[in-house]
Backbone as JSON, one array per atom type, in Angstrom:
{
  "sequence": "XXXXXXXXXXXXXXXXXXXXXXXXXXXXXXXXXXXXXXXXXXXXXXXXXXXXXXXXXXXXXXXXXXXXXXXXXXXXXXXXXXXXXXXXXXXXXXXXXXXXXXXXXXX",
  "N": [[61.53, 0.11, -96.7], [58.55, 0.28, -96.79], [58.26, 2.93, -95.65], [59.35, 4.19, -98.13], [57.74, 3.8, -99.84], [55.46, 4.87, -99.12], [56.26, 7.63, -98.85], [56.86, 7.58, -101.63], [53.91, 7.06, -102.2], [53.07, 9.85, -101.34], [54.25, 11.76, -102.03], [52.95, 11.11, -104.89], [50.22, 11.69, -103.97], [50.43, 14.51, -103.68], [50.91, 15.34, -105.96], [48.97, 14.83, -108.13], [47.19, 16.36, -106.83], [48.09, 18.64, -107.16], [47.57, 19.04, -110.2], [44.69, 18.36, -110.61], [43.85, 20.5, -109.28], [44.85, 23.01, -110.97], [43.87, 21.81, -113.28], [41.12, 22.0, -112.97], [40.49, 24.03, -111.18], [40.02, 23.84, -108.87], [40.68, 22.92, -105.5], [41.13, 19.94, -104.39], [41.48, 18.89, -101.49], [40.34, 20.77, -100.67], [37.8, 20.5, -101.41], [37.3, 17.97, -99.81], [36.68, 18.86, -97.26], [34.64, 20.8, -98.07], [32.94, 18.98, -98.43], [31.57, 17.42, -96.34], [31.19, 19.48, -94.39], [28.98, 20.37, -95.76], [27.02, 18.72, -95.4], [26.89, 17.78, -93.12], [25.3, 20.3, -92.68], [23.06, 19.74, -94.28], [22.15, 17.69, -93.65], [19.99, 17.72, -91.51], [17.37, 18.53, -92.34], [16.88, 17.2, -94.53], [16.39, 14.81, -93.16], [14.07, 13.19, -91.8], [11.3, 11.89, -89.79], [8.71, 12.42, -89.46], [6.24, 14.73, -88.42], [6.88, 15.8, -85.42], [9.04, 15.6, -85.73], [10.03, 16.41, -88.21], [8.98, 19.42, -87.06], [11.24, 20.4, -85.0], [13.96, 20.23, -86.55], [13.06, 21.95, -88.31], [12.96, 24.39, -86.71], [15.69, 24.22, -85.58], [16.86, 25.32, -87.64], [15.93, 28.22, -88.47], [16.76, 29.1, -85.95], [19.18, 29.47, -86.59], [19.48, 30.36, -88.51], [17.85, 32.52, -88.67], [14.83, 34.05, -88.64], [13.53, 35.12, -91.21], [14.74, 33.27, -93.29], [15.68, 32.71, -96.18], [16.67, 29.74, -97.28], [15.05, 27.98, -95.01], [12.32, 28.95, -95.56], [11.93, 28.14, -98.23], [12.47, 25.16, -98.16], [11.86, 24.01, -96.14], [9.07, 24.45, -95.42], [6.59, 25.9, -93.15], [4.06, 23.35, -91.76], [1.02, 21.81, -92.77], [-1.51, 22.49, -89.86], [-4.26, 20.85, -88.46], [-7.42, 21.39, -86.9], [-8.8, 18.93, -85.15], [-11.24, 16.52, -83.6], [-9.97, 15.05, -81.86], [-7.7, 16.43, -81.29], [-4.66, 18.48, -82.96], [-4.24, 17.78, -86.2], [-1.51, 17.02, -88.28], [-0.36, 17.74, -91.67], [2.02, 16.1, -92.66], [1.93, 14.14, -90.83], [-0.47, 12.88, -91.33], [0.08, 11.87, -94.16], [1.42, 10.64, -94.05], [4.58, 10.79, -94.71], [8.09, 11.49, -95.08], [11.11, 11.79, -95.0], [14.2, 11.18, -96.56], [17.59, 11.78, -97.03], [20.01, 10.54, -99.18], [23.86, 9.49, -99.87], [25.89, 12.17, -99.81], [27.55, 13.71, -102.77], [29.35, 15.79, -103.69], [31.25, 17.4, -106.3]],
  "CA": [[60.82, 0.01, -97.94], [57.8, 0.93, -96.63], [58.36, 4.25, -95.7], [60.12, 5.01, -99.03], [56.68, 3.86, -100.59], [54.78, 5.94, -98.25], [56.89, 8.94, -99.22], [56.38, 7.83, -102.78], [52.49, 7.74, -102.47], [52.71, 11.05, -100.66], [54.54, 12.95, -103.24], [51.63, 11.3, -105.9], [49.0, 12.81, -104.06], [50.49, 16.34, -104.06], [50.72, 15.63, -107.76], [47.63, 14.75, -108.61], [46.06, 17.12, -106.29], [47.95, 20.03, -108.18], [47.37, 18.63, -111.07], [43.18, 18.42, -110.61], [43.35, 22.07, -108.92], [45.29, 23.82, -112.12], [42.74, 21.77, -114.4], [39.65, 22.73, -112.77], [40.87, 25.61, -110.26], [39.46, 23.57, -107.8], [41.47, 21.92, -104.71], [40.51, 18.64, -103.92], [41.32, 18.71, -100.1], [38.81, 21.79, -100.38], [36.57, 19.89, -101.7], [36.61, 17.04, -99.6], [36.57, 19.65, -96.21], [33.21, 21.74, -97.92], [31.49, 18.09, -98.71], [31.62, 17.14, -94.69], [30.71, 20.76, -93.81], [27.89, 20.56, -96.52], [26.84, 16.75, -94.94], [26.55, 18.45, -91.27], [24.22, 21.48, -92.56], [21.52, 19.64, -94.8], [21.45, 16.14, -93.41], [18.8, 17.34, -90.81], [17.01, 19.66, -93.17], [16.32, 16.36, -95.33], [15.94, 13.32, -92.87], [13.18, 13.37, -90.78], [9.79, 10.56, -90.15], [7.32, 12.68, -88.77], [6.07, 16.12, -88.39], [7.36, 16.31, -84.63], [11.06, 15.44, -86.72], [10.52, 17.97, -88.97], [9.19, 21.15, -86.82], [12.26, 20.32, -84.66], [14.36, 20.36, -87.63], [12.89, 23.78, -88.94], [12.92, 25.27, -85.44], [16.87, 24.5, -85.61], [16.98, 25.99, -89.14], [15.23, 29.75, -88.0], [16.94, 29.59, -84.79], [20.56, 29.37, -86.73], [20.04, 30.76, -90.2], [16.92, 33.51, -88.81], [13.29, 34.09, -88.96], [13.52, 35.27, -92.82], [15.73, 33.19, -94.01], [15.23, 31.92, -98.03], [16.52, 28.34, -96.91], [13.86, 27.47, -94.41], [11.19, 29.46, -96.26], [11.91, 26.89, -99.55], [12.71, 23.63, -98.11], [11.18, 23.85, -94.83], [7.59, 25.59, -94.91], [6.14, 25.33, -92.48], [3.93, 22.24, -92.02], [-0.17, 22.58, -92.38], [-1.74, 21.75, -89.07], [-5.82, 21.4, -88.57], [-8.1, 20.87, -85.47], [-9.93, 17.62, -84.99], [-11.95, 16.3, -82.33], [-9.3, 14.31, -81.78], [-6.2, 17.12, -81.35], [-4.43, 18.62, -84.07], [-3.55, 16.86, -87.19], [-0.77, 17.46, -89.66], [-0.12, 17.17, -92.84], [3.14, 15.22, -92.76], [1.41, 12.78, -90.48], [-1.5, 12.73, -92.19], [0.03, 11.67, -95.39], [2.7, 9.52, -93.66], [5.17, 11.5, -95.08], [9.16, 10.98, -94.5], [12.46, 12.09, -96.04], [15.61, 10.31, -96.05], [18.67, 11.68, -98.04], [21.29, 9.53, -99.7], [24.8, 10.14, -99.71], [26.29, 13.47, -100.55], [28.38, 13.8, -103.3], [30.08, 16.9, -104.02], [32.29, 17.55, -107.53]],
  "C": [[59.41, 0.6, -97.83], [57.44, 2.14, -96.51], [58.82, 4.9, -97.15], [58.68, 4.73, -100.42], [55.5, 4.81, -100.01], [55.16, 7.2, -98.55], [56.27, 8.79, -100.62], [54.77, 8.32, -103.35], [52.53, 9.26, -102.42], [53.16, 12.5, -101.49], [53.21, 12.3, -104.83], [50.69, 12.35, -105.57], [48.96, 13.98, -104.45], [50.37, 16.06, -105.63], [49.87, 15.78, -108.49], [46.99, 15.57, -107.86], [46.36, 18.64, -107.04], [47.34, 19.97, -109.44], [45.73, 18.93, -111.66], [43.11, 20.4, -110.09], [44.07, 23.03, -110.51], [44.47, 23.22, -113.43], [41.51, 22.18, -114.31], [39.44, 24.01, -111.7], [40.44, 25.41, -109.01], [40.44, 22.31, -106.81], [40.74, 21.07, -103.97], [40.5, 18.13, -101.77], [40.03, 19.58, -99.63], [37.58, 21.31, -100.41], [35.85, 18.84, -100.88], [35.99, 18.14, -98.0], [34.65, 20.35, -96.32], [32.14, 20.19, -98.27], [30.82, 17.75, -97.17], [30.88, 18.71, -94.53], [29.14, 21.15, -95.1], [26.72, 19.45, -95.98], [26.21, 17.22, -93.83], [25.14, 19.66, -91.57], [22.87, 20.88, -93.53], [21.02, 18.5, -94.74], [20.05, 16.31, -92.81], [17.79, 17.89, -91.27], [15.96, 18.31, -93.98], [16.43, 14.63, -95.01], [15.27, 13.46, -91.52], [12.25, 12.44, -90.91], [8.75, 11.2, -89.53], [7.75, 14.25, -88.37], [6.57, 16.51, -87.24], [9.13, 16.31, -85.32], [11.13, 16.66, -87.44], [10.39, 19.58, -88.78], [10.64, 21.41, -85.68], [13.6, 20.91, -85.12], [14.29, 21.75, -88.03], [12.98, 24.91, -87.84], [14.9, 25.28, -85.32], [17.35, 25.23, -86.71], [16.98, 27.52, -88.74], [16.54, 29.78, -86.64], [18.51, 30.27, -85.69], [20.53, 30.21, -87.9], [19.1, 32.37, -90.03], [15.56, 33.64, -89.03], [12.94, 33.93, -90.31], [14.4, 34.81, -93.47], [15.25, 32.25, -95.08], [15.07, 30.27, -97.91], [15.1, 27.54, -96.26], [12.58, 27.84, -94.93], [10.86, 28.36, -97.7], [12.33, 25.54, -99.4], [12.08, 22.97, -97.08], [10.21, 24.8, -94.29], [7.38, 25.04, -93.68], [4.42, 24.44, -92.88], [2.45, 22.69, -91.47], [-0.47, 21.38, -90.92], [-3.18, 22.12, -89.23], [-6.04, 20.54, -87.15], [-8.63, 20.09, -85.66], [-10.36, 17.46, -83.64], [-10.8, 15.84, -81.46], [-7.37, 15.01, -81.36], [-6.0, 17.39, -82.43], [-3.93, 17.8, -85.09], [-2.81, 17.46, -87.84], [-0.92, 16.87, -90.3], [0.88, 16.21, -93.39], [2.6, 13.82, -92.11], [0.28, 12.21, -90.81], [-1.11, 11.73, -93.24], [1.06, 10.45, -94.92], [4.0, 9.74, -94.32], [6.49, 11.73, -94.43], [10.37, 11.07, -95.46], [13.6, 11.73, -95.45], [16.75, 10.66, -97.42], [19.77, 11.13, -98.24], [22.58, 10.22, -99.46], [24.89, 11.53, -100.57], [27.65, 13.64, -101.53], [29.12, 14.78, -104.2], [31.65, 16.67, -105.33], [32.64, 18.6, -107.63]]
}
């Protein structure tokens, strides 16, 4: 019995998964595959607590995406630093400044 409900789910899904791809042209296994592979490339981009977090962060960005690349240039300037008596200061730690993104939810 189990198995013959297990089969039954298993022919729903295909149903409903053609079903959603011939209404919106879009396949739902695709979808869930590019949300994970979307999850992995801008979690570290947008969760960081401190300016050593985030030139880390932007130093993995350049190394992977390029010197000139649009991404890191618009989400990840780089971060002002100034001299003090005291060593340099940033601006991220300066301001106390800290990004944490929520789940990702791809439609």
């Amino acid at each position: 019995m189990e198995n013959n409900i297990a089969k039954h789910q298993a022919e729903l899904n295909e149903q409903k998964n053609a079903s959603v791809k011939q209404a919106t042209g879009l396949d739902p296994l695709m979808i869930e595959t590019d949300t994970e592979s979307a999850k992995s490339f801008f979690e570290p981009a947008f969760n960081w607590k401190s300016a050593e977090d985030y030139d880390k962060v932007r130093d993995q960005y350049i190394e992977s995406l390029g010197e000139d690349n649009s991404f890191t240039e618009t989400y990840l300037p780089p971060d002002t630093k100034i001299d003090t008596n005291d060593g340099p200061l940033s601006y991220i730690d300066f301001k106390g400044l800290q990004v944490t993104m929520g789940d990702m939810y791809i439609r």
